[in-house]
N, C-alpha and C positions, 0 to 999 in steps of 0.2 A: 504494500500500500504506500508505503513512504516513499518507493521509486515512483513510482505512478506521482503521487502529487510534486516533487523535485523535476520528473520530467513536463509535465502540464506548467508549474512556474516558469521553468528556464524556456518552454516552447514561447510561452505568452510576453517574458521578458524580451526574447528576442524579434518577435511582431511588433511589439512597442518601439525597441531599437531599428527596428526598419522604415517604421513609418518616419518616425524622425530623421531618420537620413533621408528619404524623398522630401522632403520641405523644404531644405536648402538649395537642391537642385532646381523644383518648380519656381523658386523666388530668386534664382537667377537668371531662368530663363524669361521671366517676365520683366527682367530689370532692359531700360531703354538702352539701344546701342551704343557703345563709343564710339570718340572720334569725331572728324569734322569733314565737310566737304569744304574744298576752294576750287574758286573759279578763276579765269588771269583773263585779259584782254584780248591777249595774244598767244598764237601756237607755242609748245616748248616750254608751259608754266612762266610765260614772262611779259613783262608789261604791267599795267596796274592790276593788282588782285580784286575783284569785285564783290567776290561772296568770302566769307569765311562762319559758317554755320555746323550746329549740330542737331542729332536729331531730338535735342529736349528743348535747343530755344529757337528752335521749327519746326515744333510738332504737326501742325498742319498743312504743314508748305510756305512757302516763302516767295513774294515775288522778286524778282529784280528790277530795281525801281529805277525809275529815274533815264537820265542821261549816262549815269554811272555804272553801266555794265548792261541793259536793255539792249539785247539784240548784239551786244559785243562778245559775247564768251569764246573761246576759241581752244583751250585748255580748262581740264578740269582732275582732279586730286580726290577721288572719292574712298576715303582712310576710314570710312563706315563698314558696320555689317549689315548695312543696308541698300538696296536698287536706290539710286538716285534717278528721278523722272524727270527730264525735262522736254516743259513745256514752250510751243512757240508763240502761245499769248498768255497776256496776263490772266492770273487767278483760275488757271492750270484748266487752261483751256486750249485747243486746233492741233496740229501735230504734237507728236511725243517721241521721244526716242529714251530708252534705259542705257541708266550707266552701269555698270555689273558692281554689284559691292568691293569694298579692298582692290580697287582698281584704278589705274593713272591712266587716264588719256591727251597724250602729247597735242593734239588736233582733231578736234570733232568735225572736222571735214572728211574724214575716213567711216564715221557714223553718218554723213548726211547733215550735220545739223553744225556748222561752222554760222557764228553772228545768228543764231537763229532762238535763243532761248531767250522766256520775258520772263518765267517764274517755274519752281520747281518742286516737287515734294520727295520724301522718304518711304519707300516701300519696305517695312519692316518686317 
């Protein structure tokens, strides 16, 4: 009798211990990505940088405003584990092309979409 109840505790001990180790892993899979996207003016990361963003303080997309990088992007630094989307009009709207996560692109003329991006969001 006394194995029976020592084997029944240590079973039950160790389902408690299990469960507790899956919690840590679900609550870091739900934690937001690292990392930052930047965008540059020009081919080869050079020129004035335009975007320098991540995906917690552009959780819902971002556009690119203005005079200052609208329709200029031409390189892009995507250091996320996220798709970077972009968009060829503002507030991620008309053509779209994805950027692969943890990826550099020298020239988005090779995607099609060279000067062409107004706003962008994180595919997480």
């Amino acid at each position: 009798m006394y194995r029976k109840r020592v084997a029944a505790t240590l079973a039950c001990g160790l389902a408690v211990a299990g469960f507790g180790a899956i919690s840590p892993a679900n609550a870091a899979e739900a934690a937001p990505a690292a990392g930052n996207v930047r965008m540059w003016e020009d081919p080869d990361f050079t020129g004035s940088q335009y975007v320098d963003a991540t995906p917690a303080n552009c959780p819902d997309g971002c556009d690119i405003d203005g005079w200052d990088g609208d329709n200029e992007i031409s390189s892009v630094r995507n250091e996320t584990a996220c798709t970077i989307r972009l968009y060829a009009d503002d507030n991620f709207a008309g053509r779209s092309v994805d950027l692969a996560a943890n990826t550099n692109y020298s020239n988005l003329e090779q995607v099609g979409f060279d000067n062409d991006a107004e706003s962008f969001q994180f595919v997480c």
